[in-house]
Biotite code that builds the C-alpha atoms (Angstrom):
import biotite.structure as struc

atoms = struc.array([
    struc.Atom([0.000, 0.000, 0.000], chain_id="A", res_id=1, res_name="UNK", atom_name="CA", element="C"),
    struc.Atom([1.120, 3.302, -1.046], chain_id="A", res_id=2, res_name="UNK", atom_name="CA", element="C"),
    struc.Atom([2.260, 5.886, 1.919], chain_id="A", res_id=3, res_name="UNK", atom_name="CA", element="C"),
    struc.Atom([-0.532, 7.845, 0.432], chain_id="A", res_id=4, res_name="UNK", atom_name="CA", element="C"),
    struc.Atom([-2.709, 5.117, 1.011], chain_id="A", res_id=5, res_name="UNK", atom_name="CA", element="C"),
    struc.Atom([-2.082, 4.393, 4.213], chain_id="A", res_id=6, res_name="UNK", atom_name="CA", element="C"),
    struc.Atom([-2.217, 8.657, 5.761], chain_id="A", res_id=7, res_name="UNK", atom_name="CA", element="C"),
    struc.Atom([-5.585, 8.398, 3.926], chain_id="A", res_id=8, res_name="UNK", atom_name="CA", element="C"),
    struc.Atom([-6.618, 5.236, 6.015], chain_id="A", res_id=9, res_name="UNK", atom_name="CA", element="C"),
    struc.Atom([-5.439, 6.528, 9.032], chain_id="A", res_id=10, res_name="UNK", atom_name="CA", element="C"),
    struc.Atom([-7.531, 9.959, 8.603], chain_id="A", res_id=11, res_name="UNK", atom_name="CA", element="C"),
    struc.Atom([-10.851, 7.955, 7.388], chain_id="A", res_id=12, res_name="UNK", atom_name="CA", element="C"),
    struc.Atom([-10.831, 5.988, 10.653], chain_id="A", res_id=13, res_name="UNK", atom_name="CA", element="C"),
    struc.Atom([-9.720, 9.419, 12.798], chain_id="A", res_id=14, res_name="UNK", atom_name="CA", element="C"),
    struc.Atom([-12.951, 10.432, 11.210], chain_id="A", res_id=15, res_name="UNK", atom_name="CA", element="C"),
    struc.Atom([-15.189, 7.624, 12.134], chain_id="A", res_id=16, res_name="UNK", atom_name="CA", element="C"),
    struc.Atom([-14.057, 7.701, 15.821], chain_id="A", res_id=17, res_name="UNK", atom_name="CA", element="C"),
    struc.Atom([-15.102, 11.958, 16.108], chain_id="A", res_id=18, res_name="UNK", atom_name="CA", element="C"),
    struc.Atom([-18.432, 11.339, 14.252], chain_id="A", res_id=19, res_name="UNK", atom_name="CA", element="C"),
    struc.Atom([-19.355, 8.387, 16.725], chain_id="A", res_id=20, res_name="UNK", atom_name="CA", element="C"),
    struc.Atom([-18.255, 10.845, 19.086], chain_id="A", res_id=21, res_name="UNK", atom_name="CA", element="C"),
    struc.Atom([-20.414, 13.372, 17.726], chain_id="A", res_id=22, res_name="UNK", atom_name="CA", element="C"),
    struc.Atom([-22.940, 11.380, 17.290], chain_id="A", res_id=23, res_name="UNK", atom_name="CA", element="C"),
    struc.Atom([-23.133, 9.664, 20.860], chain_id="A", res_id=24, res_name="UNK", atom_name="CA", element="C"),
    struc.Atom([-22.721, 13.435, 22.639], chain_id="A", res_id=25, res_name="UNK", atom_name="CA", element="C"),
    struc.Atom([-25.057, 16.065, 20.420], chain_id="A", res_id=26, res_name="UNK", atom_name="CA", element="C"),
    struc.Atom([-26.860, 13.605, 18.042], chain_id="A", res_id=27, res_name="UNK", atom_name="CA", element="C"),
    struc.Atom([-26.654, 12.118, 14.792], chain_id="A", res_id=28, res_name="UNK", atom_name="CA", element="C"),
    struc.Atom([-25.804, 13.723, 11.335], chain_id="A", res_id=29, res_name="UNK", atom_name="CA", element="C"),
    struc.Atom([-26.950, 12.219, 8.127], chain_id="A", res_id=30, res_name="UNK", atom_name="CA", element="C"),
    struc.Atom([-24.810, 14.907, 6.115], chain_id="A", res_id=31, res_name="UNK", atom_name="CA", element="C"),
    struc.Atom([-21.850, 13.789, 8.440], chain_id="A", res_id=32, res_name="UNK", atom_name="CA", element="C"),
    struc.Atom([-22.165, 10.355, 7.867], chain_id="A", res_id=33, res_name="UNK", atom_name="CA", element="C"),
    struc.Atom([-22.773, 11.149, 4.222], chain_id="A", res_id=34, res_name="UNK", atom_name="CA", element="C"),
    struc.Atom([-19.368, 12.764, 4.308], chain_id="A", res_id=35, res_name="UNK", atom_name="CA", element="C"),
    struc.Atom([-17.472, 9.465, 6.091], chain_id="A", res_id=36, res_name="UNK", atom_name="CA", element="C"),
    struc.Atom([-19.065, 7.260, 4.010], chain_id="A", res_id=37, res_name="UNK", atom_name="CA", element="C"),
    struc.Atom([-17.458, 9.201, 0.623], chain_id="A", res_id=38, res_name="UNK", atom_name="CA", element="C"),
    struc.Atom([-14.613, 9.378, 2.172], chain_id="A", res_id=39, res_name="UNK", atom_name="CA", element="C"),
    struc.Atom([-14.209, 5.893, 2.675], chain_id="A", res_id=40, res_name="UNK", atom_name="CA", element="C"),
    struc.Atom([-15.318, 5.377, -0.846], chain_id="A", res_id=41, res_name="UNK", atom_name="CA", element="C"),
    struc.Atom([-12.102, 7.571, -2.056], chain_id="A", res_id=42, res_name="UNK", atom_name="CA", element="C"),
    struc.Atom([-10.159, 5.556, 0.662], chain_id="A", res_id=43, res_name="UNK", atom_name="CA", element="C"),
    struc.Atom([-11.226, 2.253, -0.742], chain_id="A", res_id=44, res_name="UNK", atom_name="CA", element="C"),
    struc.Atom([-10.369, 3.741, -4.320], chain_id="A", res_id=45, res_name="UNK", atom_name="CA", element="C"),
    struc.Atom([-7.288, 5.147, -3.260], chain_id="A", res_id=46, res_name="UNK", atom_name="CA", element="C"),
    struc.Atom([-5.698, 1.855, -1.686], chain_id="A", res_id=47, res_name="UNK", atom_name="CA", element="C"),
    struc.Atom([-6.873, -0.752, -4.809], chain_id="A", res_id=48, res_name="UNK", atom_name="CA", element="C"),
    struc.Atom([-5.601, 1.898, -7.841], chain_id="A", res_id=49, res_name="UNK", atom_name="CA", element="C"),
    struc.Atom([-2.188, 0.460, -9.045], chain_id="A", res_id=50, res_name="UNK", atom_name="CA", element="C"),
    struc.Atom([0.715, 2.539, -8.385], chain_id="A", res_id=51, res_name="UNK", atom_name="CA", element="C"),
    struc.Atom([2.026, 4.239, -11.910], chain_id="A", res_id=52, res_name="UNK", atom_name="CA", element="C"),
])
């Protein structure tokens, strides 16, 4: 996996643990979880493209 790749990773799952955080304290988000959920689709994207 790329380095690029991997910081990517690293800031998708950062941003699952503050929106469960959110979420739990002041309530949930649909746009928020909208957001995570692209994210992890450009995560997912990022980490199967082949490196050029």
């Amino acid at each position: 996996m790329q380095e690029t790749a991997k910081t990517m990773a690293a800031t998708t799952l950062a941003a699952l643990v503050v929106i469960t955080a959110y979420t739990v304290a002041l309530g949930g988000s649909g746009w928020l979880w909208f957001a995570w959920v692209v994210l992890g689709l450009a995560t997912l994207g990022l980490a199967t493209a082949k490196d050029r």
